[in-house]
LODRENZA-635600 format. One record per atom (N, C-alpha, C, O): residue in one letter; x, y, z. Coordinates in steps of 0.2 Angstrom, whole numbers, plus 5000, padded with zeros to 4 digits. Layout:
// residues N
AXYZ ...
//
This chain:
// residues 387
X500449945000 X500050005000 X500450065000 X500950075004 X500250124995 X500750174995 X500350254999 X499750274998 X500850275003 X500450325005 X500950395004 X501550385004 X500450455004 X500850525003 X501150545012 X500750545017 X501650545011 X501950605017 X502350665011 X502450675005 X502550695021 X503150755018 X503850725021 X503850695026 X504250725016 X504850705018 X505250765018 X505050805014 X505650785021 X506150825021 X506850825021 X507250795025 X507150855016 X507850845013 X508250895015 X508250935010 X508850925021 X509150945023 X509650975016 X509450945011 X510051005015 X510351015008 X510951075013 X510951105019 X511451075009 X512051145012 X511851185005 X511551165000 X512051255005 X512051285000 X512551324997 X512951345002 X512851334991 X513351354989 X513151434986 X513351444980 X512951474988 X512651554985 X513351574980 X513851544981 X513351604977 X514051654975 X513651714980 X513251714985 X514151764977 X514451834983 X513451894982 X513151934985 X513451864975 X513051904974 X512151884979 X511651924980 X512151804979 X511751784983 X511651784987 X511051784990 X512251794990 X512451794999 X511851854999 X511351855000 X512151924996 X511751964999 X511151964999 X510851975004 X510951944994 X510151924993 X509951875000 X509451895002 X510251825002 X510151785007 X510051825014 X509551835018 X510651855013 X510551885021 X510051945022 X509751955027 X509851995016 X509452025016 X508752015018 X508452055021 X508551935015 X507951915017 X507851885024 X507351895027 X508451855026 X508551835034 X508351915036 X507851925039 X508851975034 X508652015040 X507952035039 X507652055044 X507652035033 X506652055033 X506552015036 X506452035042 X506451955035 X506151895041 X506051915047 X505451915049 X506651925050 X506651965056 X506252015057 X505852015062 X506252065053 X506052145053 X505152115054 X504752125059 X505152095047 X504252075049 X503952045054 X503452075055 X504252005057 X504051955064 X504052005069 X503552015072 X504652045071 X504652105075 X504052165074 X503852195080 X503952185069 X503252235068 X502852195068 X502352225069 X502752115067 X501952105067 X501652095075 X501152105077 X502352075078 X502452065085 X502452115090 X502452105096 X502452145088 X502452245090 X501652245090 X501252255095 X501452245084 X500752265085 X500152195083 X499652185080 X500452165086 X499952115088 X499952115096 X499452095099 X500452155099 X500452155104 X499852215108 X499452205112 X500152285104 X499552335104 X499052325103 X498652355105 X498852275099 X498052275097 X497652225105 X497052235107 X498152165106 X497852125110 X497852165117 X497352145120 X498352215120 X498152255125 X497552315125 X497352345130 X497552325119 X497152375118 X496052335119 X495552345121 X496452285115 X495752215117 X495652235123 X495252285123 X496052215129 X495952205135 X495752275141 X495552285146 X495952315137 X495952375141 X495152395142 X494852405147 X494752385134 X494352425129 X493852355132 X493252375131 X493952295135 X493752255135 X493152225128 X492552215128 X493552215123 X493052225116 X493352155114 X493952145114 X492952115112 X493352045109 X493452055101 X493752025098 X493052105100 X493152105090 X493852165091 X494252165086 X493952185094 X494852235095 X495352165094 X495852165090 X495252105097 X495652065098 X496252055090 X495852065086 X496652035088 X497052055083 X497251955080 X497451905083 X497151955075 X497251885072 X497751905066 X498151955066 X497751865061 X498451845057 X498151875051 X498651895047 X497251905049 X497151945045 X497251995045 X497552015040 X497052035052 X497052095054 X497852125054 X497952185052 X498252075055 X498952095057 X499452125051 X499852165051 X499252075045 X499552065040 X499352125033 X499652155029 X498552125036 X498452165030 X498752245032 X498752285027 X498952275040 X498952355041 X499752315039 X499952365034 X500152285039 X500752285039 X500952295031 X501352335029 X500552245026 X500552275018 X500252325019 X500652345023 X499852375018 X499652425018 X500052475019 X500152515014 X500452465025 X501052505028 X501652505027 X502152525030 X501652455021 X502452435017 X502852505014 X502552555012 X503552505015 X504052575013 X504052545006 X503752495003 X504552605004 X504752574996 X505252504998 X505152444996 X505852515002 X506252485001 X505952405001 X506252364998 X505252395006 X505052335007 X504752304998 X504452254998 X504852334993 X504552314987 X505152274982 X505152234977 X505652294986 X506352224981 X506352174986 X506952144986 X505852154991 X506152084994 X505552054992 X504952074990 X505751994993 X505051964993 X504651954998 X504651945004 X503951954993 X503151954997 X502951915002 X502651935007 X503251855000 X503051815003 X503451795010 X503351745014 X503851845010 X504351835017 X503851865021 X503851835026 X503551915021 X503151935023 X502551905026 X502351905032 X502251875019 X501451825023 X501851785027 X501851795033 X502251745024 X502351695029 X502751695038 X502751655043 X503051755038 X503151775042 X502451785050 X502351765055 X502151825045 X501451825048 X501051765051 X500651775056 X501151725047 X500651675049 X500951635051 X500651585051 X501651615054 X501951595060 X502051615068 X502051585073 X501951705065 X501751735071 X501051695073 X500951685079 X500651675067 X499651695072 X499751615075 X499351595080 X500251555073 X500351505075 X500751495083 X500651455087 X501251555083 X501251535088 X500851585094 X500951565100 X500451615093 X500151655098 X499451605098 X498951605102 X499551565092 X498851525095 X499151455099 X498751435103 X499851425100 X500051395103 X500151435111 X500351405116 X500051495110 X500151525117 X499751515121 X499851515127 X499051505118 X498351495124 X498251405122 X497751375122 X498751375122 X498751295122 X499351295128 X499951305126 X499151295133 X499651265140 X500051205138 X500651195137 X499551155136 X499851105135 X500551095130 X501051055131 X500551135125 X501251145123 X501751115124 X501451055125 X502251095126 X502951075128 X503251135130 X503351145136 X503351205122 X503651245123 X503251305125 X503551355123 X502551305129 X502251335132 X502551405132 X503151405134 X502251455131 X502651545130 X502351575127 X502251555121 X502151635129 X502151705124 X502751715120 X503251715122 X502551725112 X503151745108 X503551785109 X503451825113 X504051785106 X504751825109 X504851875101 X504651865095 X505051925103 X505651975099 X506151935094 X506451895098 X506351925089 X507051905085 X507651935088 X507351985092 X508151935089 X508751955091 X509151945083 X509151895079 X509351995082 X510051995074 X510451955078 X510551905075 X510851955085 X511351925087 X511151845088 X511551815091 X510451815086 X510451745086 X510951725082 X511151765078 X511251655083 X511951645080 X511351575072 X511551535067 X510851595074 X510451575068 X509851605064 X509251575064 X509851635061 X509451655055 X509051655050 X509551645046 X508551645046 X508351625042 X507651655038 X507451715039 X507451625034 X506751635032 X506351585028 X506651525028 X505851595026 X505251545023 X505051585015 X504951645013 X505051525011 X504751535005 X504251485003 X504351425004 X503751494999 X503451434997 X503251444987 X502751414984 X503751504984 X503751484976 X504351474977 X504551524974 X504851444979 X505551404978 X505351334972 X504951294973 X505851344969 X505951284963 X506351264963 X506851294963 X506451184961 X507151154959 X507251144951 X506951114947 X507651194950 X507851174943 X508651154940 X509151184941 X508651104937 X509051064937 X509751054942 X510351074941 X509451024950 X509851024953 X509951054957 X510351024961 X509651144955 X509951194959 X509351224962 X508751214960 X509451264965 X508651304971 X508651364966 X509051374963 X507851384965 X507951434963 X507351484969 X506851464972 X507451524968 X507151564974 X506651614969 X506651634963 X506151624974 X505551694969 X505951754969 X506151794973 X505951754962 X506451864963 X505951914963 X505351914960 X506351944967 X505552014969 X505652034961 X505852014955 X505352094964 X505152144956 X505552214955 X505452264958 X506052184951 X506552264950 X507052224951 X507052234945 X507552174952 X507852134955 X508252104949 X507852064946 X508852104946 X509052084939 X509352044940 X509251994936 X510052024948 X510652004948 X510251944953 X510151954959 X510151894949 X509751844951 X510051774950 X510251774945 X510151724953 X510451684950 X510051594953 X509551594957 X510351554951 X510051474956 X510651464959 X511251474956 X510551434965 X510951424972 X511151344971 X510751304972 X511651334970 X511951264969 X511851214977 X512051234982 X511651164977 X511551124981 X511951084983 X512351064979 X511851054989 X512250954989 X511950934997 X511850975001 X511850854997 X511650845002 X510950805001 X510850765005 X510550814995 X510050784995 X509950714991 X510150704985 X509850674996 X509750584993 X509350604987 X509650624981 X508550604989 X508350634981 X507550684981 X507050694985 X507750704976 X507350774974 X506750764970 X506650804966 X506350704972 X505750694970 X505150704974 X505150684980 X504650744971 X504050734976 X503850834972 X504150874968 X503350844975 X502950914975 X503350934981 X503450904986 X503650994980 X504151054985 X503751104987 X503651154984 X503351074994 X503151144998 X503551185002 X504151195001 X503251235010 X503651275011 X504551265011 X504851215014 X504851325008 X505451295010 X505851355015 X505751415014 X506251315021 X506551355025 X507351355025 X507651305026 X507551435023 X508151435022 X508351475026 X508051515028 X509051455030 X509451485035 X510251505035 X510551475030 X510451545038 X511251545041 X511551535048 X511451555054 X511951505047 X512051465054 X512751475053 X512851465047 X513551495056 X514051505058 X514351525050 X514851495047 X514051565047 X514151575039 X514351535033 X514651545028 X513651475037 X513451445032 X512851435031 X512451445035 X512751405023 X511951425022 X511551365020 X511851335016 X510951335023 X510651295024 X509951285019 X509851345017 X509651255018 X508951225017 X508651175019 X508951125020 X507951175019 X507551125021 X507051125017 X506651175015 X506951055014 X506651045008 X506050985008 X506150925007 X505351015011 X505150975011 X504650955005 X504350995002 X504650885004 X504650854997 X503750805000 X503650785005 X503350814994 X502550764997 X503050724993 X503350744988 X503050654994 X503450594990 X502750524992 X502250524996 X502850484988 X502350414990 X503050384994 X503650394993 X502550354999 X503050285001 X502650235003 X502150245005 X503050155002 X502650135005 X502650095010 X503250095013 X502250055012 X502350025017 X502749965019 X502849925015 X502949955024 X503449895024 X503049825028 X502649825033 X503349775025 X502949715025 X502849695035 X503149725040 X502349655034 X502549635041 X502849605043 X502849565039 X503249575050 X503349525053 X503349485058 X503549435060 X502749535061 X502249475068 X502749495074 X502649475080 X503249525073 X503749525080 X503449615084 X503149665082 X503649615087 X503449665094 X504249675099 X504549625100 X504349715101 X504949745104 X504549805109 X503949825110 X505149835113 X505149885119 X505749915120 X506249875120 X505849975121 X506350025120 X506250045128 X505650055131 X507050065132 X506850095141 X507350155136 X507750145131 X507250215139 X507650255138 X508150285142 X507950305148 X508650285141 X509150295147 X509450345146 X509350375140 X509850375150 X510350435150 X511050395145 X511450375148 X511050405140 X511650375134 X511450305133 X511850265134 X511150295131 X510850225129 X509950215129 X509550245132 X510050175125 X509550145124 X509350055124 X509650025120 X508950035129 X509249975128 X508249935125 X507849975127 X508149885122 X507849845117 X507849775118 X508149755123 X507349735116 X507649645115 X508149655114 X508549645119 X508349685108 X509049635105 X509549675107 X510049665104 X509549715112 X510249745116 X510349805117 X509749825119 X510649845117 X510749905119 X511249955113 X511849945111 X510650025113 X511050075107 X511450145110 X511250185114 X511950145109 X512250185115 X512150255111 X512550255106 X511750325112 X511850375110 X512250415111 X512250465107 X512750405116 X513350445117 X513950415119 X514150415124 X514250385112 X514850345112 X515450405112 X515450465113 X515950375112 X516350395117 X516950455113 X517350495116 X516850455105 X516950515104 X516850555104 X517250595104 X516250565105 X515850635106 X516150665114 X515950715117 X516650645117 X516950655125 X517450705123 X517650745127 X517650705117 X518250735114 X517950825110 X518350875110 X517250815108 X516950865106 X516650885110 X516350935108 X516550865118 X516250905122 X516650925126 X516350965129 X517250905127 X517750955129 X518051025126 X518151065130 X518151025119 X518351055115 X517651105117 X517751165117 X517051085119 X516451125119 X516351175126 X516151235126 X516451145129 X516751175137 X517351205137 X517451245141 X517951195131 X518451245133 X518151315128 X518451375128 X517751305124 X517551365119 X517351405122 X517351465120 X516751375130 X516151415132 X516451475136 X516251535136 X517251435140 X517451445144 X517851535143 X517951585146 X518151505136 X518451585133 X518151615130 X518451655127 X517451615129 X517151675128 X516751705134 X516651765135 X516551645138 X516451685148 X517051735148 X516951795148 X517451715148 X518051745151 X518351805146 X518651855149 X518051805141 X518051875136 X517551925137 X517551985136 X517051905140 X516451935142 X516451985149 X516252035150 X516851935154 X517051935160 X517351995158 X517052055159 X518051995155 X518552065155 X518352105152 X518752155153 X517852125145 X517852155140 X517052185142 X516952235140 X516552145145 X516052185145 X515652165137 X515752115135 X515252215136 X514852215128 X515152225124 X514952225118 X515752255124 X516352255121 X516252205115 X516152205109 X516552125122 X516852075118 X516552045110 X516752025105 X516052065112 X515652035105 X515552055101 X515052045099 X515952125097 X516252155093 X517052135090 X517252155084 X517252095096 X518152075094 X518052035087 X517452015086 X518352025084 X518551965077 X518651905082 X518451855080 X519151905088 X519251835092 X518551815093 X518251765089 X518251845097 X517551815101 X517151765092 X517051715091 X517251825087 X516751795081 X517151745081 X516751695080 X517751725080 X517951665077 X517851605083 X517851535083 X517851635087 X517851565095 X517251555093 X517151495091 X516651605092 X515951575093 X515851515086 X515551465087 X516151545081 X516051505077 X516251425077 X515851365076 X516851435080 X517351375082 X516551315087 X516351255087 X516351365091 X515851315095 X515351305092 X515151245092 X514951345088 X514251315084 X514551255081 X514351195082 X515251265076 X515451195072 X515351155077 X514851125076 X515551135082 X515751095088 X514951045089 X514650985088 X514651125090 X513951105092 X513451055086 X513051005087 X513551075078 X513251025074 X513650965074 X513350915073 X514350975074 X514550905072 X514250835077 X514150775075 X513950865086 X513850845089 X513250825086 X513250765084 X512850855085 X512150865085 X511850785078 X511450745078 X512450805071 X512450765066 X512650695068 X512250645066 X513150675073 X513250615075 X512650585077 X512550535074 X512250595083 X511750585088 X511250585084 X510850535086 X511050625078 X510350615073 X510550555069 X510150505068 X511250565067 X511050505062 X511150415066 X510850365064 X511450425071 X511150375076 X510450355077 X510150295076 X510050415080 X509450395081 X508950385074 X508350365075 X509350405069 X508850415062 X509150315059 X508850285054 X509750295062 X509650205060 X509350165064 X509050105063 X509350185070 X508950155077 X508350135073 X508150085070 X507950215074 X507250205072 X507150175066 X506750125067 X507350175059 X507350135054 X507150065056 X506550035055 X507950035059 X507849985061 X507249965064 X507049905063 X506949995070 X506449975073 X505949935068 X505849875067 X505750005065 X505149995061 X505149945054 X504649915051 X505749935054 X505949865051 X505849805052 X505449755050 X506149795057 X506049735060 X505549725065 X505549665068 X505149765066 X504549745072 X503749795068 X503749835064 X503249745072 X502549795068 X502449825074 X502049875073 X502649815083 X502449865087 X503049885091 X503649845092 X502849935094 X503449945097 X503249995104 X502950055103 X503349975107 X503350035115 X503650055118 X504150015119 X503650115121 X503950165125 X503750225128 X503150255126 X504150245132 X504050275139 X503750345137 X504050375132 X503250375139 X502950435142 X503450475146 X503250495152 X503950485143 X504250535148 X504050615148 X504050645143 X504050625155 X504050705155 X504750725156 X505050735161 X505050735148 X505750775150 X505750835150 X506250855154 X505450875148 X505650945151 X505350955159 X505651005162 X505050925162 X504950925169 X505650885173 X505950895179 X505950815168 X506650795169 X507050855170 X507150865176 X507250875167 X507950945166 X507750975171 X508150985175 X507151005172 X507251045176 X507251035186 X507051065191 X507550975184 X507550935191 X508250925193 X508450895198 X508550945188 X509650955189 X509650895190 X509950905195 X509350825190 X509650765193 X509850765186 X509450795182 X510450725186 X510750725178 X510350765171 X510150735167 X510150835171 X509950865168 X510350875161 X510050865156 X510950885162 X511350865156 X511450815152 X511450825145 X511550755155 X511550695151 X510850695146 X510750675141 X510350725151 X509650715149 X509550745142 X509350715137 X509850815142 X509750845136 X510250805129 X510150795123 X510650795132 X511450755127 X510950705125 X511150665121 X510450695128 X510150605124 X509750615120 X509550575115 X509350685120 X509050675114 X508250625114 X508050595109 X507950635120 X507350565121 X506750615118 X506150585117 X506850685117 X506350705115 X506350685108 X505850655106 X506850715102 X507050685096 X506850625094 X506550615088 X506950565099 X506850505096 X506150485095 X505950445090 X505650535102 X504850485100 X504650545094 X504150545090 X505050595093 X504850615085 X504750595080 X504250585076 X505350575081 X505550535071 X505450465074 X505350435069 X505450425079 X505050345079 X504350355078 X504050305077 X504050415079 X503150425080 X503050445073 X502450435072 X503350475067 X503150485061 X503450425056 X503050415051 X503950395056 X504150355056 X503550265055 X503350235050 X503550265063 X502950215063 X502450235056 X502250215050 X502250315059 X501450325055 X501550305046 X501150275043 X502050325044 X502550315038 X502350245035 X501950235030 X502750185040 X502850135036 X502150075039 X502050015037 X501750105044 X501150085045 X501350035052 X501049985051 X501650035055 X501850015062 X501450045066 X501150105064 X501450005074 X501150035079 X501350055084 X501550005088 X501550115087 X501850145094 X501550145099 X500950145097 X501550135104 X501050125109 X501550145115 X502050115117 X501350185117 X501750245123 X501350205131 X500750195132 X501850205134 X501650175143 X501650245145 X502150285145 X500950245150 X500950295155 X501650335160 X502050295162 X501550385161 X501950395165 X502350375171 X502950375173 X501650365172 X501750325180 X501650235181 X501450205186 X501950215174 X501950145174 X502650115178 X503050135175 X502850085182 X503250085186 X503550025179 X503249975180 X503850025176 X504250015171 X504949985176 X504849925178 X505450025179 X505950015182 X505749995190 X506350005193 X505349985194 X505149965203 X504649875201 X504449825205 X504449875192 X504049805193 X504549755192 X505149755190 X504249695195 X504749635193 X504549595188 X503949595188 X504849565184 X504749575176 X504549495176 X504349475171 X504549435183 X504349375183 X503949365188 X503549315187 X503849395193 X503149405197 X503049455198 X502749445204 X503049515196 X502349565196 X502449605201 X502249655201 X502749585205 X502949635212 X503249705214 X503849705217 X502849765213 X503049815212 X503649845219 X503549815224 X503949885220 X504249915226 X503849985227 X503550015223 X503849995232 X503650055235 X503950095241 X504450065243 X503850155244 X504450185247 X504850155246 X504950115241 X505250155253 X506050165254 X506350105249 X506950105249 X505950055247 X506350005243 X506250005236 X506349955232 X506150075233 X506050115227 X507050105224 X507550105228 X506950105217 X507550095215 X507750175212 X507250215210 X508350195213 X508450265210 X508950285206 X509050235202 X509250335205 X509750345200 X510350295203 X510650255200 X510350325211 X511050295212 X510650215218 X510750215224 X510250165213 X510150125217 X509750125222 X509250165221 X509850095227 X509250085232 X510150095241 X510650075242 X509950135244 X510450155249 X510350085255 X510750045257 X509650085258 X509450035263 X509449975260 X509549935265 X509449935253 X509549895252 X510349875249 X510649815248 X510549915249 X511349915246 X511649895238 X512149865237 X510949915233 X510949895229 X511249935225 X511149995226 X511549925218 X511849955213 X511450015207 X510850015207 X511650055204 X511250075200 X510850035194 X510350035192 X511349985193 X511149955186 X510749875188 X510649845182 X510549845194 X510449785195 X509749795198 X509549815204 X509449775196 X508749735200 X508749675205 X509049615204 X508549695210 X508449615215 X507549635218 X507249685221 X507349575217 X506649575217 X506549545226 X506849495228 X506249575231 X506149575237 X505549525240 X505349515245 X505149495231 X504649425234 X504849385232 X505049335236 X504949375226 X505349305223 X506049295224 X506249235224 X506649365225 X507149365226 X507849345217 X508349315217 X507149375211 X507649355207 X507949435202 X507749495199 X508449395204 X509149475201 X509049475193 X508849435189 X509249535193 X509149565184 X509649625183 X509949655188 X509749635178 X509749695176 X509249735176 X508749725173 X509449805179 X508949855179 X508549875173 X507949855174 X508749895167 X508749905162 X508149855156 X507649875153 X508449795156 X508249735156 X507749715157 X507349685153 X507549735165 X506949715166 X506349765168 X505849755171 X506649825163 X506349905161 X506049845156 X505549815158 X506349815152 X506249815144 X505749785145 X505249795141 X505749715150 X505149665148 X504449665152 X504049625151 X504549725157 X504049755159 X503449805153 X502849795151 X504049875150 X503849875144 X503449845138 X503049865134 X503849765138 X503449705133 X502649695133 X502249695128 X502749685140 X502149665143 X501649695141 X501049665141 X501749765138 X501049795138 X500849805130 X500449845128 X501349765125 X501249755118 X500749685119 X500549655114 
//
């Protein structure tokens, strides 16, 4: 059976000199629009409130048509569409504002130029022969197509695309509608425990943060460390220097190569899953209520557990697999995985073990039946149990 998704195709991009400007130009509108729509979405909804009038209240129409309306000349050589669409990210995230439930729950923020990332949105971008070709405003001669690389392939209908700059390099995001189809079955079922640098499965255990990445996060704490320390001596000064720009750079590099290693791990992980099993479950964590609990908050973010139930949850829906998420409060790690026997207070297992029983981090010992495990291990067939 074939079904339509959006796939998306990561790409580097190769502008010449004359593009660049074009590029950064429209990052900095990007910015300009989101900040005036942001400005006076804000006016209108205080003034809602003041005036207590619900028709004052300011939405994605209202916002957009006084801002066309109110366009300079100079805003007639960029493109239009950086504009709507700017817009109508704003009315999304302000309607995510009144959803609590969110993850990243917030009132919209201001753009900062000093984000060390950039970007904008298009949606008449074209591939032709190989290369991006961008909408040219009107008046606009020194026009060119943007050389590519990085994309497997360049098949499907190209909706929005988002192009960025990131340590002075330039990026795209190409999402493609493509058919795919479905992968066969094979009657097996698995369970994923999520852990702080691993991941452990039936068939064993996936480590997320193997042991090179120790060398790039050193290197990443010494970069933090000398621009604290430029900051420290120099004031607002510092980020004006040529050093500071070239340290900061030196860390973004650091920060994706990290970030690249850890994706393409969990982007064979999940593969594999979906390959070889028709169900699979896994844990309901609240990680951002995790992090902000500083018990190993760091490892928490380096693992990446949010990332994975993303791309294992569209993934599943893709090739027609079944995810099935265990409650929060399934004691997953306190059951015993051969008679049912859960722990409670003081003989609850923790990061660092159990203290009154004298038990290790990594081992299970069950206190009715008296049978030893690995901790992990008998996450997983607790897990099972509920496929």
């Amino acid at each position: 059976m074939v079904k339509q998704v959006i796939r998306t195709e990561k790409v580097r991009l190769y502008p010449n000199q004359m593009m660049k400007k074009h590029l950064d130009e429209l990052c900095d509108y990007r910015r300009y629009c989101w900040n005036q729509g942001l400005a006076l979405w804000n006016d209108m909804y205080d003034e809602s409130l003041i005036m207590d009038n619900k028709k004052l209240r300011p939405s994605e129409r209202k916002v957009r048509n006084i801002l066309v309306a109110e366009k300079a000349d100079w805003q007639y050589a960029l493109s239009a569409r950086c504009l709507q669409l700017a817009i109508s990210d704003l009315g999304k995230a302000w309607k995510n504002f009144f959803d609590k439930a969110q993850p990243d729950w917030g009132k919209p923020r201001f753009k900062s130029k000093k984000a060390p990332r950039q970007g904008f949105k298009t949606d008449r971008a074209k591939i032709i022969n190989g290369k991006l070709r961008l909408d040219k405003p009107h008046g606009v001669n020194d026009w060119a197509d943007i050389k590519m690389v990085g994309a497997k392939s360049l098949k499907g209908d190209l909706k929005v695309v988002s192009v960025f700059r990131e340590n002075g390099k330039y990026w795209a995001s190409l999402p493609l509608e493509v058919e795919i189809a479905k992968k066969s079955k094979t009657g097996k079922k698995t369970a994923v425990d999520i852990n702080v640098g691993h991941f452990n499965y039936t068939e064993g255990k996936v480590n997320t943060l193997p042991d090179h990445l120790k060398k790039l996060y050193k290197r990443i704490m010494h970069y933090q460390r000398q621009l604290a320390r430029k900051r420290t001596v120099n004031g607002k000064k510092a980020t004006q220097s040529n050093n500071y720009a070239k340290t900061r750079a030196k860390l973004q590099r650091d920060y994706r190569r990290v970030a690249n290693i850890q994706h393409d791990i969990i982007q064979k992980f999940t593969i594999k899953l979906v390959t070889d099993y028709d169900k699979v479950v896994i844990e309901d964590l609240a990680v951002k209520q995790m992090q902000m609990s500083h018990v190993a908050s760091k490892g928490l973010q380096r693992s990446l557990f949010g990332y994975f139930r993303q791309v294992l949850t569209y993934k599943c829906q893709w090739y027609g697999k079944e995810l099935r998420l265990a409650d929060q409060f399934y004691p997953s790690t306190q059951r015993c995985s051969q008679c049912g026997f859960i722990k409670t207070g003081t003989d609850k297992v923790g990061l660092d073990g159990n203290k009154l029983h004298h038990t290790k981090h990594n081992e299970y010992i069950c206190y009715e039946c008296g049978a030893v495990m690995d901790r992990d291990e008998n996450a997983v067939q607790n897990l099972l149990a509920l496929a």
